[in-house]
N, C-alpha and C positions, 0 to 999 in steps of 0.2 A: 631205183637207185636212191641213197640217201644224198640226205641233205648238209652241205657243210658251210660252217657261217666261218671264212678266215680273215683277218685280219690283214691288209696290206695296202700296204704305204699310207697310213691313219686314216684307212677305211674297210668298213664290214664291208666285205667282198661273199655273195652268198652262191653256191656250185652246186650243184648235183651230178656226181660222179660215182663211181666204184671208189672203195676205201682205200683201196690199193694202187689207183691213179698216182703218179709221180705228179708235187707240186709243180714241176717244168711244164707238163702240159697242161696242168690245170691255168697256170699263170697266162703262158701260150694261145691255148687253143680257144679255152673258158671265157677268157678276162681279156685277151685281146693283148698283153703284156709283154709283149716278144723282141724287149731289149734282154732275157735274159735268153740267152746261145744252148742250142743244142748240140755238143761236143762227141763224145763216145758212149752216153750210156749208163756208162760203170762208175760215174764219180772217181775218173782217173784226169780228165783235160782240165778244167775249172771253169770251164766255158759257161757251164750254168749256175756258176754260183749267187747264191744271196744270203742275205743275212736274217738269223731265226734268233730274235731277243739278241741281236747286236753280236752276233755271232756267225762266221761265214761257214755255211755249208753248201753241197751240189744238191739243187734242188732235183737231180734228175733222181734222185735214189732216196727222195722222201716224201713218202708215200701220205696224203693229203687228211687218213685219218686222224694221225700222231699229228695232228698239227692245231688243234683247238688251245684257246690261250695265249697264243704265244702272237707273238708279234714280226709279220715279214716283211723285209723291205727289198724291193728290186732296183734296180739300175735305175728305172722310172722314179722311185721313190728318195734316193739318194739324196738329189738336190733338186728343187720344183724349180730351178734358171739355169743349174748347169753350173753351180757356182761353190760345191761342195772343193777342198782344197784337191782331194786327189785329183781330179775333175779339171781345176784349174793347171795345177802341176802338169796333168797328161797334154791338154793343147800348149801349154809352154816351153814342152820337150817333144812337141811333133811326136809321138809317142806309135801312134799306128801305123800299121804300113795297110794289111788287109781288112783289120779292126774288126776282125771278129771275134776274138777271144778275149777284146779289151772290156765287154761288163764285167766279164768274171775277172779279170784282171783286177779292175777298179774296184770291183767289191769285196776284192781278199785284203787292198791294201786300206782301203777305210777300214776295215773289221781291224788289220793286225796295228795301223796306225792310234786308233781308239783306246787301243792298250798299251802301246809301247811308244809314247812323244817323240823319242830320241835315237832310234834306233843306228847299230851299227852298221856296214857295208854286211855284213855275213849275216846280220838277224836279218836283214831287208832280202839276201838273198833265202835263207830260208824259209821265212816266210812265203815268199811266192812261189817256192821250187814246185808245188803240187800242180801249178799255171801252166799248162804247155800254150808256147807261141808258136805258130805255124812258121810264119816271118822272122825268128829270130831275133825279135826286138829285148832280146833282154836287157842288156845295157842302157838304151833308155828307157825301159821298164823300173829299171833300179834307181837311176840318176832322177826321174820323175818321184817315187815312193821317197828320198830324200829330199826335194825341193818341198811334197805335200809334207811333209812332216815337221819341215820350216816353218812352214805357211799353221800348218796348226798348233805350231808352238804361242 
């Protein structure tokens, strides 16, 4: 099996797997990192999402060779105290109910947060629409993504 040297959460993280392993279970299984959720599979729930160079994608459908260079961060990596604003916004709106979808949740809205300060009611709804909640928590899902965005203004 080769060898693969990734980058995550500001450290050479080194794997030997198939090229073709999904970053989800390399993070998972590999590395012990299993705040990020395994959802459906297909990169349809959000459940494993993380960020590639500041960018949220599902890690279940990116396969560990395409991943040299670049920089990923997980749930784990977020904030080292928990203190990152979505973070803080999500336990200030009680935000979970079963909190299983809530990494990928947190990681869509720091990535779309990052780029957009200020966001609308409707940019905040589409940005997270690709996020299924099992719980229904979208409304304070939303009203959370607007208090972080306060908070990092």
């Amino acid at each position: 099996m080769p060898n693969y040297t990734l980058h995550i959460n500001g450290k050479e993280r080194s794997v030997n797997t198939d090229a073709d392993t999904p970053l989800l279970w390399v993070l998972r299984d590999e590395l012990n990192l299993v705040g990020t959720k395994f959802g459906c599979g297909i990169a349809q729930c959000g459940a494993c999402t993380v960020h590639i160079d500041g960018i949220a994608v599902r890690s279940c459908q990116m396969q560990v060779a395409v991943l040299n260079d670049v920089k990923i961060t997980t749930i784990e990596g977020l904030s080292v105290d928990g203190k990152h604003p979505v973070q803080e916004a999500w336990k200030e709106i009680d935000v979970p109910q079963c909190g299983y979808c809530q990494s990928g949740q947190i990681m869509t809205a720091a990535a779309f947060l990052s780029e957009n300060k200020n966001p609308s009611e409707t940019e905040i709804r589409e940005a997270m629409h690709g996020n299924i909640c099992r719980c229904a928590s979208y409304n304070r899902i939303e009203k959370a993504v607007k208090i972080a965005s306060k908070k990092m203004s």
